[in-house]
C-alpha positions in Angstrom: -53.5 165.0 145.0 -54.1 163.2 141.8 -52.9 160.1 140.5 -50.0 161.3 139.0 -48.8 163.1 142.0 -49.4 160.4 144.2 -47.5 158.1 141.7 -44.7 160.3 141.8 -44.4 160.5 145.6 -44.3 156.7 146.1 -41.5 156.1 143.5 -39.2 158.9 145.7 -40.3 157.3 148.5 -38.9 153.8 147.1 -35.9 155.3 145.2 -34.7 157.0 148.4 -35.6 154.0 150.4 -33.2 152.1 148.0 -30.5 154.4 148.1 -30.1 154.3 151.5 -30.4 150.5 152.3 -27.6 149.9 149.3 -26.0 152.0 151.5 -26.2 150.4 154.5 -25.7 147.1 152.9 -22.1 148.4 151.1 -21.3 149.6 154.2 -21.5 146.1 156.4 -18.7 144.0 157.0 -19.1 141.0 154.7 -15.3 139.7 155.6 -15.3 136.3 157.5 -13.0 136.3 160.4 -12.6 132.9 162.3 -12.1 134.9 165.8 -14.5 137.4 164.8 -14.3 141.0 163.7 -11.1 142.0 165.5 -12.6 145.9 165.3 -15.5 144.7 167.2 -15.8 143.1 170.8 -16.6 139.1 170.6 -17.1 136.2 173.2 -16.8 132.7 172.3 -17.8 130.1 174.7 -17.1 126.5 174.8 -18.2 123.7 177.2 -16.2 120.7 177.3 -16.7 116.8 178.1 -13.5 115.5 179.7 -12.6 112.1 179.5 -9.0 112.4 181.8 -6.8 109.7 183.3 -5.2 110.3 186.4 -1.8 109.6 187.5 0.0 110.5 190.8 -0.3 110.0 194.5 -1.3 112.4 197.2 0.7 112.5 200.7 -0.4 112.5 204.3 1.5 112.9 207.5 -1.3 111.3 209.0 -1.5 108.4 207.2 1.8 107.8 206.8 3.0 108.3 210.5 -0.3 106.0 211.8 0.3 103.0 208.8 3.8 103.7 207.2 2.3 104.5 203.8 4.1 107.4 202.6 1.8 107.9 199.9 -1.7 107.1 198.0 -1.5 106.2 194.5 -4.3 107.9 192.3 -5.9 105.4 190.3 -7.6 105.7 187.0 -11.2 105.9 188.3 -13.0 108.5 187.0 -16.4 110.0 188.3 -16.8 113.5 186.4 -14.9 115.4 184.8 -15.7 118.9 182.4 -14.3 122.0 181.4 -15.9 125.5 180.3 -13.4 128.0 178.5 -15.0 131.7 177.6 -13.0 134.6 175.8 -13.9 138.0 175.4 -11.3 140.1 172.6 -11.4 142.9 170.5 -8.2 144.3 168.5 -5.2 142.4 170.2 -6.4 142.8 173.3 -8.0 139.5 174.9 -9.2 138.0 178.1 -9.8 134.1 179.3 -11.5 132.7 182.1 -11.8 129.2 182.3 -13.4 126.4 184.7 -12.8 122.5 185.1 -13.7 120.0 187.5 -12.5 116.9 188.3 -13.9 113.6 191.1 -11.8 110.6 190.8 -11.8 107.5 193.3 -9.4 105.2 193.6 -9.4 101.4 195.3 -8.4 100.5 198.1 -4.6 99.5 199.0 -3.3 96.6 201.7 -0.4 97.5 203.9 1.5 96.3 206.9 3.1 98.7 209.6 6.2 98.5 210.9 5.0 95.6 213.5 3.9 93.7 210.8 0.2 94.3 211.7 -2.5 94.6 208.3 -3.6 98.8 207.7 -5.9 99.1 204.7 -5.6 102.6 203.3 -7.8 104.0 200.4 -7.9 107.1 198.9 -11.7 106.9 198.2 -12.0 110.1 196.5 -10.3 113.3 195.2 -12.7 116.3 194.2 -10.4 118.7 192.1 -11.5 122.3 191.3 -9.6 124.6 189.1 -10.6 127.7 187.8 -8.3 130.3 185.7 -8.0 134.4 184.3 -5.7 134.8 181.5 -5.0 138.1 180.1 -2.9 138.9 176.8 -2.4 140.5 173.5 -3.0 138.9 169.8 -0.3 139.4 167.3 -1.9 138.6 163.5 1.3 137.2 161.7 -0.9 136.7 158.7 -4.3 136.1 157.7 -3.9 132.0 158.9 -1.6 132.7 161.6 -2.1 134.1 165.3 0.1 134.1 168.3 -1.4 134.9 171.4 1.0 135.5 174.6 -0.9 136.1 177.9 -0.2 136.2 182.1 -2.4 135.1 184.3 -3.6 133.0 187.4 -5.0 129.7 188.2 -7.0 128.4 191.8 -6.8 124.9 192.7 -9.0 123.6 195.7 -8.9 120.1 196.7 -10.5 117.5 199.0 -8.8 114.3 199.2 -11.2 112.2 201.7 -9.1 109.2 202.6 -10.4 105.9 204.8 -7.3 104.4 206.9 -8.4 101.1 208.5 -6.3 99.3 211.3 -6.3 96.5 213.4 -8.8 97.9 215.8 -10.4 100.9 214.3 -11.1 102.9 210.9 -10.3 106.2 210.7 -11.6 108.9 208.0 -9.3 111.4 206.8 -10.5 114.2 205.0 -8.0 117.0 203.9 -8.9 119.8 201.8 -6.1 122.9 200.3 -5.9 125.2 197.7 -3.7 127.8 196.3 -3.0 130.2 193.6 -0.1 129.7 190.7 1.2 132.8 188.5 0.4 131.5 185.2 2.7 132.7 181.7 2.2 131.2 178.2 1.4 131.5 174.8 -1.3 129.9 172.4 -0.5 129.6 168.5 -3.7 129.5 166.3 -4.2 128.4 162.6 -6.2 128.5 160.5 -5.4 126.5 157.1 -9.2 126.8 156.0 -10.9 129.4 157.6 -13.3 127.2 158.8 -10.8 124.8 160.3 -9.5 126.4 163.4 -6.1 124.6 165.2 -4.8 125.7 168.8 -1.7 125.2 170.7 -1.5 126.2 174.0 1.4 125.8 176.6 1.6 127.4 180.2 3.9 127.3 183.2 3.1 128.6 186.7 3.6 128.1 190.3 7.3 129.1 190.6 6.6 127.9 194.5 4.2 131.4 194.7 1.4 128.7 195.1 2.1 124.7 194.3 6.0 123.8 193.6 5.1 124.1 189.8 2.2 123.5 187.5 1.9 123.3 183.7 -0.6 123.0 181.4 -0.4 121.5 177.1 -3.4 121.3 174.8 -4.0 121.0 170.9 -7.2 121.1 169.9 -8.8 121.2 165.8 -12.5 122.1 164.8 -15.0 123.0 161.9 -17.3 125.6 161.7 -20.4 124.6 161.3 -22.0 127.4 161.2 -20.8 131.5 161.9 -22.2 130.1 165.0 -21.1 127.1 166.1 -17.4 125.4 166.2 -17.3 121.5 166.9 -14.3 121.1 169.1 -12.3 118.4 169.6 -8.7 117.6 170.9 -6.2 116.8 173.9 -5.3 118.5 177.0 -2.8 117.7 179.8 -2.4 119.2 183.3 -0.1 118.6 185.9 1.0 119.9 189.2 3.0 119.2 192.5 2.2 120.8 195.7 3.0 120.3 199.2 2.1 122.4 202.6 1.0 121.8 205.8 -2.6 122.0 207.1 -3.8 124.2 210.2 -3.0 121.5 212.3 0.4 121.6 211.3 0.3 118.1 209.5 2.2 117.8 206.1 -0.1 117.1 203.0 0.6 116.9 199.6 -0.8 116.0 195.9 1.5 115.0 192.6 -1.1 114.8 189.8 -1.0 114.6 186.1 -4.6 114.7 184.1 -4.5 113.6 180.5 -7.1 113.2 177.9 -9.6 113.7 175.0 -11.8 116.4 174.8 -14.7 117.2 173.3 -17.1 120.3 172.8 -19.0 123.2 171.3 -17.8 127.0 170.7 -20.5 129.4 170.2 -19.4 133.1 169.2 -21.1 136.4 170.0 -22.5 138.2 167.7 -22.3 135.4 165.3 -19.5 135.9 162.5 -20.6 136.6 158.6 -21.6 134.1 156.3 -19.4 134.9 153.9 -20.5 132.6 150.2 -17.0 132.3 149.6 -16.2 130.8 152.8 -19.0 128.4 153.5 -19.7 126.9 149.7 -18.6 123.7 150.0 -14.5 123.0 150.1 -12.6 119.9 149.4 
């Protein structure tokens, strides 16, 4: 083969080469969707740090019978707290599990009994768990604007270890329930940039299936960083009242309310296009 024909061969070579990779590149999604491609399955996963206050008291037939305390205020003492949401969606169909974990103390509270003799009671420490499995469909009522509506159900397990001191002795109390709560709600999304992404979320459950009632709020704003990343920030509430009575047939009981900011990261999977339009600069 001569020069020539050699020649020739390489610029088919690259001329069919071209044709098909401006081919492949036409044919690539270059839209930017804040949620991701809604015709393609994505995960997003965000890790929280919870900074909560506590309010409510927790009941014990123990305590109350033994030192006349009908209940233990929960006091603003805060060991850990996080959350951890994850989604998985494609089309309008979407699914949510999520995780958070709470350890609060509280100090310790003086009482008399009914003889007029001192009982120090103190609820030393409350380890709460909750974890959660939404399921729902996503209605687009335009390009900025997404309604979510989902049913679900949410675990609560908690230890309440509580140290009742008397005249003569100190007893340790240690009391640990859980239960599932039914779970409906919706979640309204926005997007007035599409790299600014605002929730609201609102939830009901229990129905006295599981605790007496439970309910969750949160609104929470961001920035894409990246087709990535999402910084998260915002405010969520949760609150509950439940009441049963342990295997040894003794009444227990927690009214809680947590409150607070948030912070966190959202990573998306596979990563969303970088669109020019979307991430020049905006003001």
């Amino acid at each position: 083969m001569n020069k020539f024909e050699t020649g020739k061969t390489l610029l088919t070579v690259i001329l069919i080469s071209s044709i098909f990779f401006c081919e492949m590149v036409t044919g690539q999604d270059t839209t930017y969707y804040p949620k991701g491609n809604p015709k393609k399955w994505n995960f997003e996963l965000t890790p929280f740090l919870w900074i909560p206050w506590t309010s409510g008291n927790i009941r014990s037939t123990y305590v109350s019978e033994n030192f006349d305390v009908a209940a233990i205020d929960l006091l603003t003492n805060l060991k850990m707290a996080f959350m951890v949401n994850a989604e998985v969606s494609k089309g309008k169909f979407f699914a949510a599990p999520s995780y958070i974990y709470t350890r609060v103390g509280s100090e310790q509270v003086r009482h008399t009994d009914n003889k007029g003799n001192d009982a120090l009671v103190a609820a030393r420490e409350l380890t709460l768990n909750v974890a959660e499995l939404i399921v729902g469909t996503r209605v687009p009522v335009s390009k900025k604007f997404l309604i979510d509506a989902f049913l679900g159900c949410r675990y609560d397990h908690f230890k309440a270890s509580i140290v009742a001191e008397g005249k003569f002795d100190t007893t340790n109390v240690a009391e640990t329930t859980d239960f599932w709560d039914p779970v409906i709600g919706f979640r309204a999304n926005y997007f007035p940039h599409p790299r600014v992404p605002l929730s609201l979320r609102v939830d009901f459950g229990g129905l006295d299936i599981g605790s007496n009632y439970s309910w969750t709020a949160s609104f929470t704003g961001g920035y894409s960083v990246s087709p990535l990343i999402d910084l998260i920030v915002g405010f969520n509430a949760y609150g509950f009242e439940y009441g049963a009575k342990t295997d040894k047939d003794k009444n227990v009981g927690l009214t809680m309310v947590l409150y607070g900011f948030d912070i966190g990261l959202r990573l998306h999977f596979p990563s969303r296009v970088k669109d020019p339009a979307t991430f020049r600069k905006f003001k």
